[in-house]
N, C-alpha and C positions, 0 to 999 in steps of 0.2 A: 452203599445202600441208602436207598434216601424214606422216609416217610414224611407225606403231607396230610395234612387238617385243614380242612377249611371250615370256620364254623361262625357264629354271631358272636361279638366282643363278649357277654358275660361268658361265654364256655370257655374258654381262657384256662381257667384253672381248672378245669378238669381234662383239656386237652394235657397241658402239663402233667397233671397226674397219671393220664394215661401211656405216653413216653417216661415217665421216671420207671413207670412198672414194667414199660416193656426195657427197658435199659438194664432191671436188676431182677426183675421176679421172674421171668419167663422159664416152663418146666420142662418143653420140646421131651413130651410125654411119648412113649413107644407106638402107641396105637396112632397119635396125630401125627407123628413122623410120618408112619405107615402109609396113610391116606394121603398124605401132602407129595408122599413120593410117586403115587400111581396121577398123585394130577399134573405131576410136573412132567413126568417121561408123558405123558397123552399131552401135552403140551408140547412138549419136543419133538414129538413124531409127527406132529399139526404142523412144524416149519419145516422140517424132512418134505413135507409132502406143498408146501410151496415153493416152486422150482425159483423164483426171484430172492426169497431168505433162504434157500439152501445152496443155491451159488454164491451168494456175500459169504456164507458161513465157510467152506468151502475155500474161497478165491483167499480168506483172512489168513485161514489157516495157512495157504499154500505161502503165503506173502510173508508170513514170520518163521522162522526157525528155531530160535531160540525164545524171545520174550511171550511175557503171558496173554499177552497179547492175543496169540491164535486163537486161545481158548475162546468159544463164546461165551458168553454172561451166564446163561441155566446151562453149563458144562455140558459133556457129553453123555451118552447114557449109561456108558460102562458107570463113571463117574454116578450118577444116581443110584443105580442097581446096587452099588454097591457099601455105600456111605454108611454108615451105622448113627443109631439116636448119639451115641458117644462124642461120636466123630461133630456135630451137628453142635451139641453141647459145646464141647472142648469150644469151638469158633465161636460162640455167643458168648464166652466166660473170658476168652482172650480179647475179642475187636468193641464189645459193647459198652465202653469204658467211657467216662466222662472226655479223659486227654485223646479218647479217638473222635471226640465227636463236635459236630458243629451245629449248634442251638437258632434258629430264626427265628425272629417274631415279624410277621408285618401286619400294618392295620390301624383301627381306630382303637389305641392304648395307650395309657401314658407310663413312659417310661420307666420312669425309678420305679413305681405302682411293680410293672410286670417284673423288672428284676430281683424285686421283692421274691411274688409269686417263684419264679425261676430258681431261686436260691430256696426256697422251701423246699420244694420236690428234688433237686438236685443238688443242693451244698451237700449234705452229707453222703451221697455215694462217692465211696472212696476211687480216686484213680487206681491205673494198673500197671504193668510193666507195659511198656513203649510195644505196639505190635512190630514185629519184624518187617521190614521195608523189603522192599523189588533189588537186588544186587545184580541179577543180569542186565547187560544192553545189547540191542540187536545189533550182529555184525552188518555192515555196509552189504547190502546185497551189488552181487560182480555178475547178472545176466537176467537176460527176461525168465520167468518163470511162465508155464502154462500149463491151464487143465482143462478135459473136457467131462463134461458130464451128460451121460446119454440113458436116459429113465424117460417114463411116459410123461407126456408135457402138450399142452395144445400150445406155446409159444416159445418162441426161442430168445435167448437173452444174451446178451454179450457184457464180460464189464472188464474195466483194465482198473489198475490198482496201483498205485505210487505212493512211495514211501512220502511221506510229508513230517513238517516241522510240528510240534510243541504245542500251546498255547502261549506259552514263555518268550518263542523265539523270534526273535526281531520279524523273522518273512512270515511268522504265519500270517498273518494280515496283507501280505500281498499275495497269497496264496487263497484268500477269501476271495482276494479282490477278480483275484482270476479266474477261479469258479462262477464268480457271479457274472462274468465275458463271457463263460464259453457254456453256463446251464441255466444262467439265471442266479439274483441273489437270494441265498436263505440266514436265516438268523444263526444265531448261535443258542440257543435254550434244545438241551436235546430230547425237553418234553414235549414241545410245541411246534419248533419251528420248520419240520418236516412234513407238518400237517396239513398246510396251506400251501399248494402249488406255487412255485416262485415267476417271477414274471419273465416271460424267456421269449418272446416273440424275436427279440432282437439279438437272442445268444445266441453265438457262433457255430453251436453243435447241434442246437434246433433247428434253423436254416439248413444245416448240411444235413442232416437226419431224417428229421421229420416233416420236413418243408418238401423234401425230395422224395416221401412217402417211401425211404428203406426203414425206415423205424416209427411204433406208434406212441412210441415214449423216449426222452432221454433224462437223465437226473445225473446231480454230482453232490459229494458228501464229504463235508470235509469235519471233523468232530475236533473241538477243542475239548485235547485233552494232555494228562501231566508227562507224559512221555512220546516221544514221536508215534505219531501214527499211520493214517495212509488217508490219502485224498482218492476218489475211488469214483470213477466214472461209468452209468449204466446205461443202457439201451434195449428196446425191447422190439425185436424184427415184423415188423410187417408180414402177412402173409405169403410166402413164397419168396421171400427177400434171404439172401444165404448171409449168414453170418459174418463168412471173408469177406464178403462186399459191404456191412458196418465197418468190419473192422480197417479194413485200407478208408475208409473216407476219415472214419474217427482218429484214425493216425494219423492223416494226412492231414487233419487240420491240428493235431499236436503242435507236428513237426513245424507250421505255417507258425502258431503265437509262440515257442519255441526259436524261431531263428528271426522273426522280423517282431514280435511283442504285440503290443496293443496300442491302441490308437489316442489320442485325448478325449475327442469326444466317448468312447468307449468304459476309460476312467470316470471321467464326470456321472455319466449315466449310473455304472455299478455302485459308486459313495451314495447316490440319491436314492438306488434302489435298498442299499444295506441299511443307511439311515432309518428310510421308512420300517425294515423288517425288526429293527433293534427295536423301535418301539413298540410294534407287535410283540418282541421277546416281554418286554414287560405291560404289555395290557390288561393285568388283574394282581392281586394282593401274592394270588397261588405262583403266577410264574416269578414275580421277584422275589418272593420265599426262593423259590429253587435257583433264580441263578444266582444271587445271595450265595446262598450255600454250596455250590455245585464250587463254581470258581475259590469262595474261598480255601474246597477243599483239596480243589487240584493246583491249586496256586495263591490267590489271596483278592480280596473281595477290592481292591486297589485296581487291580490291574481291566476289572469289569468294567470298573463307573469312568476307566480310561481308553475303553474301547470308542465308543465316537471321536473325540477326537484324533485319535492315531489312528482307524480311516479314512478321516476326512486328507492327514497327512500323507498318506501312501502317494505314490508318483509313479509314472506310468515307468522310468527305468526301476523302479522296486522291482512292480510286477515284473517286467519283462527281463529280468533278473532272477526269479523264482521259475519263472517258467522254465529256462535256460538250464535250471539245474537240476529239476525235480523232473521234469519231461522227457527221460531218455529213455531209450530201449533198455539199458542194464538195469535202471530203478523201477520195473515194471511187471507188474504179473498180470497177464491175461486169463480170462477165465470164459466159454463156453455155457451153455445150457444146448443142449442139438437134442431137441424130443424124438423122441422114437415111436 
């Protein structure tokens, strides 16, 4: 869980103040619970009823088995309904612990000054016991998965879904690279960099798609995060366009950078596009506070500031190496929206 400030360098020490107190004083009172609960399910019933967030949520599910993965982020509603202020408590007195957390400062400050500050408000809250860590991993999925979802809908959606690598692991970077061939490149800040349309005139599933008027949208999302997750490709049908006919085109250009890769000039172009969007990742104080934080917490603030160069490294047999493995019928879940 992340919290951001963005405020003028004297506020400094009262933003500090204000995290040391939510860190140790918070009362998650019966009656606040209560309200926080009817906002959150009218909140979840708001993405139920966008058929594009309730097929991701949906196709994730279908795509995990075991890890927690499936769950969505504001859980499910049984999961609300049912929670108790106790329950809500116990979590904030277990994870809001100094040794769970990571502290950012960015801006016009000086240094030793703010660590000062920083050690006032939080030297003396004591650490806690280690939270309990994730022990499951998901088994190897052995066949395509598939689901349809048929609810009232003015458009129809299609998205396929592959297990993908880590932020950690040597291909996720070529597994960027390759998203960035076949949708267009996007950043890696998952505050921001989905926000801004990525440049796709010249991606491979644009052309086949939407250039050919069976889709009026395509996108791909690949999230770096601490545990495998899934690369996850969308499309949104044209009117009167049948779904089977996205889906044999979108597979049929799988199978194509799957068996023959990607081209050089193809390389070249995705590093100049990723480049440019890394820098967008950090175009204000607020997003490199978070990815600052975000990478050191899923991994380490190292392997961030070593992100340009080891794209700029990637090589076309990387990608076409990722593609080769992460691209098959058995590591795949397909998923449906058909409106009724």
């Amino acid at each position: 869980r992340s919290y951001l400030e963005t405020a003028t360098r004297d506020a400094l020490d009262r933003m500090l103040f204000i995290e040391s107190e939510r860190m140790t004083n918070c009362l998650y009172h019966p009656d606040d619970c209560e309200s926080e609960r009817t906002v959150i399910i009218s909140e979840l019933e708001g993405g139920e009823n966008d058929p594009d967030q309730f097929l991701d949520q949906e196709l994730t599910a279908t795509a995990f088995k075991a890890h927690p993965y499936r769950h969505p982020t504001i859980g499910w509603i049984s999961d609300l309904q049912m929670m108790t202020r106790d329950d809500l408590y116990g979590y904030y007195r277990r994870h809001y612990i100094p040794n769970n957390a990571t502290l950012v400062i960015v801006g016009d400050v000086e240094t030793d000054a703010a660590l000062r500050q920083v050690d006032r408000y939080f030297g003396h809250i004591p650490s806690g016991p280690e939270p309990a860590r994730l022990r499951t991993s998901e088994p190897r999925q052995t066949g395509e998965r598939r689901l349809t979802i048929r609810k009232p809908g003015t458009a129809a959606y299609l998205k396929a879904a592959f297990h993908a690598p880590p932020v950690t692991a040597p291909d996720f970077l070529s597994v960027l690279v390759l998203d960035a061939v076949m949708t267009g490149a996007k950043g890696l800040n998952l505050w921001s960099s989905f926000r801004t349309p990525p440049p796709q005139r010249s991606a491979r599933l644009y052309r086949a798609l939407v250039e050919r008027g069976l889709a009026s949208n395509v996108s791909g999302a690949l999230l770096p995060t601490e545990q495998p997750f899934l690369y996850t490709l969308s499309a949104t049908a044209t009117d009167g366009t049948p779904l089977a006919s996205i889906e044999a085109v979108l597979l049929e250009e799988l199978d194509r950078v799957r068996q023959d890769g990607i081209t050089a000039a193809e390389l070249a172009k995705a590093k100049t596009q990723l480049k440019a969007r890394m820098v967008f990742d950090n175009d204000s104080i607020s997003n490199q506070a978070h990815q600052l934080g975000y990478f050191e917490t899923i991994a380490n603030v190292d392997l961030f500031l070593q992100m340009p160069p080891r794209i700029a490294a990637v090589t076309v047999d990387e990608v076409s190496r990722a593609a080769g493995a992460i691209l098959i019928a058995s590591n795949r879940t397909v998923g449906w929206f058909d409106p009724q």
